[in-house]
C-alpha positions in Angstrom: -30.7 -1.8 13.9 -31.5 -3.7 10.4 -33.3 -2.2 7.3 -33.8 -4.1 3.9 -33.3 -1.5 1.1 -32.6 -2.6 -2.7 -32.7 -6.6 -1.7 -30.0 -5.6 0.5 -30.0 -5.9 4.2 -28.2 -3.1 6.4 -27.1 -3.0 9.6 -27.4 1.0 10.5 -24.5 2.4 12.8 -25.8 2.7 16.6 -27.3 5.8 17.1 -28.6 6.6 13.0 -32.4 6.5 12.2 -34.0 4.6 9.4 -35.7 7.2 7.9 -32.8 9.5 7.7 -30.5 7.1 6.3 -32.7 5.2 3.8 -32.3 7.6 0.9 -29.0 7.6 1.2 -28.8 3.8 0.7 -31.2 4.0 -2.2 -29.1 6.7 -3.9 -26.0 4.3 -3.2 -27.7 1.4 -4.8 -28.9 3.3 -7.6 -25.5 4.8 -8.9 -24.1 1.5 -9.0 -27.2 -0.1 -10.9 -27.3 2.9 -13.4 -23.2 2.7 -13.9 -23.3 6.2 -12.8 -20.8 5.3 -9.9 -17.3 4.8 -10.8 -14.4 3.0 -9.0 -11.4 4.0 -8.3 -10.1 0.3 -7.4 -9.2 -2.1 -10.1 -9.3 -4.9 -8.2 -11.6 -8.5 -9.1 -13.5 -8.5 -5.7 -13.3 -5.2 -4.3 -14.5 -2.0 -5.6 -14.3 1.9 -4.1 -17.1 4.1 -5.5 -17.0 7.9 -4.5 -20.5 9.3 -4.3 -22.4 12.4 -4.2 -25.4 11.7 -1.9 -26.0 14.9 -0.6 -26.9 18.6 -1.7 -22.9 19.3 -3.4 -21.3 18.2 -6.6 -18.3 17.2 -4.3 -18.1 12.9 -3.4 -19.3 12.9 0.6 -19.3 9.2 0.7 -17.4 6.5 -0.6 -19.4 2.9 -1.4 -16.8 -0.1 -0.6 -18.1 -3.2 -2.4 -16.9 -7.1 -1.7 -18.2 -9.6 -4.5 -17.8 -13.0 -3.2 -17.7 -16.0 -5.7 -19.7 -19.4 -5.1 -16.2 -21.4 -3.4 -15.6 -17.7 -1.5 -19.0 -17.8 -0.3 -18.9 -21.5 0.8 -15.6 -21.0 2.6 -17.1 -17.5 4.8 -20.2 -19.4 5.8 -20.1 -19.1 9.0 -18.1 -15.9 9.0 -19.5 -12.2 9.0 -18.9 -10.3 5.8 -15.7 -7.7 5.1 -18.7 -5.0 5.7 -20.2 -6.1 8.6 -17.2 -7.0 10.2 -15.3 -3.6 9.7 -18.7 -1.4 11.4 -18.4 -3.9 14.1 -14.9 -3.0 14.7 -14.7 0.2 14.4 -17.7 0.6 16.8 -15.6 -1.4 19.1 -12.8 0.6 18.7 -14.9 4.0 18.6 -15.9 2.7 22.3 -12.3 2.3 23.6 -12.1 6.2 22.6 -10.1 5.5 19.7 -10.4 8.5 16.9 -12.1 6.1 14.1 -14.9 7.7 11.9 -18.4 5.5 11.8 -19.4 3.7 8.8 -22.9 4.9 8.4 -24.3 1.3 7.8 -22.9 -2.2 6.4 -25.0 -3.9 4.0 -25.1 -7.8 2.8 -26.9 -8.9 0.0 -27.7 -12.7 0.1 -28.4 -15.8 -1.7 -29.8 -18.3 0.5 -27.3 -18.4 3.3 -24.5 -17.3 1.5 -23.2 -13.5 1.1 -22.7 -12.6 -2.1 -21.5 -9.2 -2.3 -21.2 -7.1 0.8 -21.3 -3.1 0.8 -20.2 -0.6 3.5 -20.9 3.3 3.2 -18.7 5.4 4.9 -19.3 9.4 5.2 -15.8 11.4 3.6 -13.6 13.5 6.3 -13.4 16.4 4.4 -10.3 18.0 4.1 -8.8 14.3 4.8 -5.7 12.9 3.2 -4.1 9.5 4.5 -0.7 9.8 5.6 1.2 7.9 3.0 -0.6 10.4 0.5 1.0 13.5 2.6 4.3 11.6 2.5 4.4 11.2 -0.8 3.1 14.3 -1.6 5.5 16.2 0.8 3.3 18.7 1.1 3.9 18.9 5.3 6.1 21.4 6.9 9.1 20.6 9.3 6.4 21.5 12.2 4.1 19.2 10.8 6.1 16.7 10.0 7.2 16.8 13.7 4.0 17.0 15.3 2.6 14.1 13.0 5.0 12.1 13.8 4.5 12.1 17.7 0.8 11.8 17.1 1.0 8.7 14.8 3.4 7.2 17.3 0.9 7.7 20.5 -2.3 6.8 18.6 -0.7 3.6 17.2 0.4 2.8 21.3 -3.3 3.3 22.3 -4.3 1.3 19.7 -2.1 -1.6 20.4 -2.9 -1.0 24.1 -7.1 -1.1 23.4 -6.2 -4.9 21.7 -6.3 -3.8 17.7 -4.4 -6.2 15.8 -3.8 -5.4 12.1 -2.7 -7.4 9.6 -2.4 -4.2 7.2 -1.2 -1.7 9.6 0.1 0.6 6.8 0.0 4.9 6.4 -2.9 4.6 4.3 -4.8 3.4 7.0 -4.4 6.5 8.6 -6.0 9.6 7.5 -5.0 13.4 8.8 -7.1 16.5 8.0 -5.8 19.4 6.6 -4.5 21.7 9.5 -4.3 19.2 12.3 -1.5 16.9 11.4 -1.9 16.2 16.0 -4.9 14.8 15.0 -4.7 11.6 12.8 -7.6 9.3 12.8 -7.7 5.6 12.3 -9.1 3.9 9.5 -9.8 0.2 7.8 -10.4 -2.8 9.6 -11.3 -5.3 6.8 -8.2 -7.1 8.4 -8.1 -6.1 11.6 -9.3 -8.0 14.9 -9.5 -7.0 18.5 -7.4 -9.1 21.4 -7.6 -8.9 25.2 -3.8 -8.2 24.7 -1.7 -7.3 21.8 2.4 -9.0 22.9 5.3 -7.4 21.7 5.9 -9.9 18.7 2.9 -8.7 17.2 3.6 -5.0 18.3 7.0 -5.3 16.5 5.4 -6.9 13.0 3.0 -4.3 12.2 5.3 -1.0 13.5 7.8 -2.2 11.0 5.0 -3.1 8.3 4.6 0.9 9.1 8.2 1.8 8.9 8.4 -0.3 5.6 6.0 2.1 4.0 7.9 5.2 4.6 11.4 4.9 3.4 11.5 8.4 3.1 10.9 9.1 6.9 13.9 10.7 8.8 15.8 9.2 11.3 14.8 12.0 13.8 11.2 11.3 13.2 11.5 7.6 13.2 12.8 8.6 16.9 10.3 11.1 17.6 8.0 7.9 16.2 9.0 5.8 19.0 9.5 8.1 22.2 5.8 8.9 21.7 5.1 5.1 21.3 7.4 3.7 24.0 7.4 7.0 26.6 10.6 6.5 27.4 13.7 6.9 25.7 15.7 4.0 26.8 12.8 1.7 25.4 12.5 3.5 22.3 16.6 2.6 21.8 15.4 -1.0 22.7 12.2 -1.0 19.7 14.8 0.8 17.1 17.0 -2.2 17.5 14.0 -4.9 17.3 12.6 -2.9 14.7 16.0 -3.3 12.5 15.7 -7.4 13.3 11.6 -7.5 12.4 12.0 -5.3 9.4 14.9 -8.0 7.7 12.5 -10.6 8.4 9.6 -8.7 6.9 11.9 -8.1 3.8 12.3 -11.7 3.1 8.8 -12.7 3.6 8.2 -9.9 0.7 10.7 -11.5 -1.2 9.1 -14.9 -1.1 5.4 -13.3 -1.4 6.3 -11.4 -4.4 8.2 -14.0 -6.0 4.5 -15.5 -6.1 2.5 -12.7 -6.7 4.7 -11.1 -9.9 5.1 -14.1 -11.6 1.6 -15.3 -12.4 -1.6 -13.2 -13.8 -3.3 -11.3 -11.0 -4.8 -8.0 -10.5 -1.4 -5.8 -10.4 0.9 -8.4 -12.9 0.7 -10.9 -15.6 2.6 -13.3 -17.7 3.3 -11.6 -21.0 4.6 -13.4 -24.8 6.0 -11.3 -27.2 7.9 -12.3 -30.3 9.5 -15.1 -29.1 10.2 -13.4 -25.7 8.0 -14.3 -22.5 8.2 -12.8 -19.3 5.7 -10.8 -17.0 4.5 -7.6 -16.6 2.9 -4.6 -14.6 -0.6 -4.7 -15.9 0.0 -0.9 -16.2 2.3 -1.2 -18.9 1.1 -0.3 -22.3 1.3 -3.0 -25.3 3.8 -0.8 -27.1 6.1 -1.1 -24.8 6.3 -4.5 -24.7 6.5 -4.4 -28.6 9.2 -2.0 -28.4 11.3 -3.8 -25.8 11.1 -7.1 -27.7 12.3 -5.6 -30.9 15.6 -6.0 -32.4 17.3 -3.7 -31.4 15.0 -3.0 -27.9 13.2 0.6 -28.3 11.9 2.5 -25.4 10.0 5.6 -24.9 12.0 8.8 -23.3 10.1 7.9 -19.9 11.6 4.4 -20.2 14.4 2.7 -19.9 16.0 -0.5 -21.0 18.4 -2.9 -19.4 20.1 -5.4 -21.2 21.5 -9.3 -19.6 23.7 -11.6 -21.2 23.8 -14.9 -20.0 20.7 -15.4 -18.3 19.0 -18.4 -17.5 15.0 -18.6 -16.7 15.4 -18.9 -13.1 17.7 -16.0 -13.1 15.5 -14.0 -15.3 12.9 -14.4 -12.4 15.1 -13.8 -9.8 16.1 -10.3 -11.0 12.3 -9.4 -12.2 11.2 -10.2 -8.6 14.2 -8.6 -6.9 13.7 -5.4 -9.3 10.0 -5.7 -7.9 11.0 -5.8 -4.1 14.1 -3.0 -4.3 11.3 -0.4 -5.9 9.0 -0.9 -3.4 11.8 0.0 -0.6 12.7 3.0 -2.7 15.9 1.7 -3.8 15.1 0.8 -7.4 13.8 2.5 -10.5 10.2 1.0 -10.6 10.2 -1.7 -13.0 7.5 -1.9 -16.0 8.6 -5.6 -17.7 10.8 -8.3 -18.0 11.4 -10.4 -21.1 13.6 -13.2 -21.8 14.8 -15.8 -24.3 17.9 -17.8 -25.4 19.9 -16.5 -22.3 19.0 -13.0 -22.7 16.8 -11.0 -20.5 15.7 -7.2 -21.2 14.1 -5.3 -18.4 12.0 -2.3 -18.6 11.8 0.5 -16.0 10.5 4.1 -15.5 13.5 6.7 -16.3 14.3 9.5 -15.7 16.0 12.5 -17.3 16.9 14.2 -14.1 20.8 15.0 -12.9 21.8 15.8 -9.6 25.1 18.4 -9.9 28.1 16.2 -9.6 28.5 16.7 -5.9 25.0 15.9 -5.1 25.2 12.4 -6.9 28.4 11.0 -5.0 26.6 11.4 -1.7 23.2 10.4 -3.1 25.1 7.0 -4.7 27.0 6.8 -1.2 23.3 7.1 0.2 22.0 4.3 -2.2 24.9 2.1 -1.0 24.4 2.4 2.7 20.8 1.8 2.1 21.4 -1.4 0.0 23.3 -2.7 2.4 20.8 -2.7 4.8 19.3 -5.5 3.1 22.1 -7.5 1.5 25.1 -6.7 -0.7 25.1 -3.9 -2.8 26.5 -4.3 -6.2 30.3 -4.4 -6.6 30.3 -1.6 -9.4 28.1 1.4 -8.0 28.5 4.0 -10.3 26.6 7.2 -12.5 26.3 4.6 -15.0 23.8 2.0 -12.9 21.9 4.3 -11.1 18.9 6.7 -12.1 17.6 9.8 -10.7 14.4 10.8 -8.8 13.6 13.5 -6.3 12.1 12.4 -2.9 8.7 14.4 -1.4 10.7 17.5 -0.2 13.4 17.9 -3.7 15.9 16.3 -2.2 18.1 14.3 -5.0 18.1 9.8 -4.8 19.8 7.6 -6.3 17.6 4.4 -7.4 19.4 1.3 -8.4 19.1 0.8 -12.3 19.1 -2.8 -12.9 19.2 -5.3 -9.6 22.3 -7.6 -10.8 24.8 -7.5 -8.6 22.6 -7.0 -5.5 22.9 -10.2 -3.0 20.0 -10.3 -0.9 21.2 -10.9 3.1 19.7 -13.8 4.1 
């Protein structure tokens, strides 16, 4: 069913009426014309407003917003919109007897034949919290944590077994309410597609796009992970080994992509001058930071850090920004703020912290950062107190991050 509300034309969820849901529409509209609604997405396109369309002060919806400029437009002629598509799907999916919760309506607003911007409104689980937020958080119990696991690995077999393939098959595309971690319910399908059958390639390249995401995720749950996915346990041995194989191929690819996407001005980075100095930057960092790292002698606040190269040519300056870049998002480097260079010196700039582990506690956890490293390549030579910082993982436990990536040899 179709209804035109605010120059905008909505396609209502199967089973909604009109007259019910066309207030709620209106209200939508109206917080983003007013500038009452306020995103929690920084990105150029995209935009996620929480709203407050009913009776409460609480957000019970959340507004997800697609501008498309005039070449994007051109290029999506004859393709539906982000919003349109992602109702259809989970419809789709919501028919299989998948656990997805319904869009209440996807809306396009049009000029001539081209979409323009795109809107989808999508009612709030309450009590919801997407499961890269829980394992960050560590907020789970051992119980939990156990009987999440097994869910997450039998819901992601139906799904591949009902045809969903998903280009961003991540933790934050699942969400689990509180009190029934058993339970957890697919979301997101901006990139997702349906197939008559999903092979085992493509089975492999979005399990370890999942795996990627939690490097905090023990071994025994990875295992649980997979005996609920594979229901048997000889096959679960066989998808821990292809795993291993899929996730070092996925690691390079984020090599290369990031390579790209941290080097040039974007949504998350950009290409910074300072002083003489140039390099790039986490849009995140703050101006005086990048004043006091290009000082003489570098200054840095107590929550940063400073790392210091002799020797360094441009392309190696890029090479360890990029690296730095990769190794935090795996959990194995202190997350990195900046990078300057000039004249063959480069000066890097990463979150610190002041936090030491008793002296017993940092030999395994630097014995622990070495075995991880060399997952992925070689691990520097020198491996000491002095090259690593400190950080505690979701349940207090004490991990060694890499200060500085020199030294590291990526495996390829």
């Amino acid at each position: 069913m179709y209804e035109s509300v605010g120059g905008v034309r909505w396609r209502l969820r199967a089973g909604v009426r009109a007259p019910e849901v066309r207030p709620l529409l209106e209200q939508a509209l109206e917080a983003l014309a007013t500038g009452t609604a306020r995103s929690t997405k920084t990105g150029r396109r995209k935009a996620l407003y929480p709203l407050s369309l009913g009776r409460g002060d609480a957000p019970d919806f959340l507004l997800r917003c697609n501008h498309y400029p005039w070449h994007v437009a051109l290029r999506r002629l004859s393709r539906a919109s982000h919003a349109l598509h992602e109702l259809e799907m989970a419809e789709r999916l919501h028919a299989r007897g998948l656990p997805v919760p319904l869009p209440l309506a996807a809306g396009e607003r049009r000029c001539g034949p081209l979409v323009r911007a795109c809107f989808l409104l999508i009612p709030i689980v309450e009590g919801a919290s997407d499961i890269l937020h829980l394992a960050q958080e560590g907020t789970l119990s051992s119980a939990e944590r156990r009987s999440l696991a097994k869910a997450l690995g039998d819901l992601s077999r139906r799904a591949h077994d009902a045809g969903l393939l998903q280009d961003d098959f991540a933790p934050n595309n699942f969400l689990v309410r509180s009190g029934a971690p058993a339970e957890p319910l697919l979301i997101d399908f901006e990139r997702a597609r349906l197939k008559r059958q999903v092979d085992i390639e493509a089975r492999g390249w979005m399990l370890a796009k999942l795996v990627r995401a939690l490097p905090f995720v023990s071994k025994t749950d990875r295992l649980r992970f997979l005996l609920a996915y594979t229901r048997q346990r000889s096959e679960a041995r066989t998808w821990w080994r292809t795993l291993e194989e899929v996730a070092h191929r996925l690691f390079l690819r984020d090599l290369k992509r990031l390579g790209r996407l941290t080097t040039r001005d974007g949504p998350r980075f950009l290409r910074v001058r300072e002083g003489g100095w140039q390099g790039w930057a986490q849009r995140e960092a703050a101006p005086t930071a990048l004043h006091d790292l290009a000082a003489d002698p570098p200054q840095s606040a107590e929550a940063h850090a400073t790392v210091v190269y002799h020797g360094v040519s441009a392309e190696e300056a890029r090479r360890l920004w990029v690296t730095a870049n990769l190794l935090a998002r795996r959990a194995l480097h202190a997350p990195p703020l900046a990078l300057l260079h000039r004249a063959g010196e480069a000066r890097l700039l990463l979150e610190a912290s002041t936090f030491l582990p008793a002296p017993r506690e940092a030999a395994a956890g630097i014995e622990d950062l070495r075995r991880r490293l060399a997952v992925w390549g070689a691990p520097p030579t020198e491996l000491g107190p002095d090259s690593v910082t400190w950080v505690r993982d979701p349940r207090g436990r004490p991990i060694a991050l890499l200060h500085g990536p020199r030294g590291f040899c990526v495996q390829v």
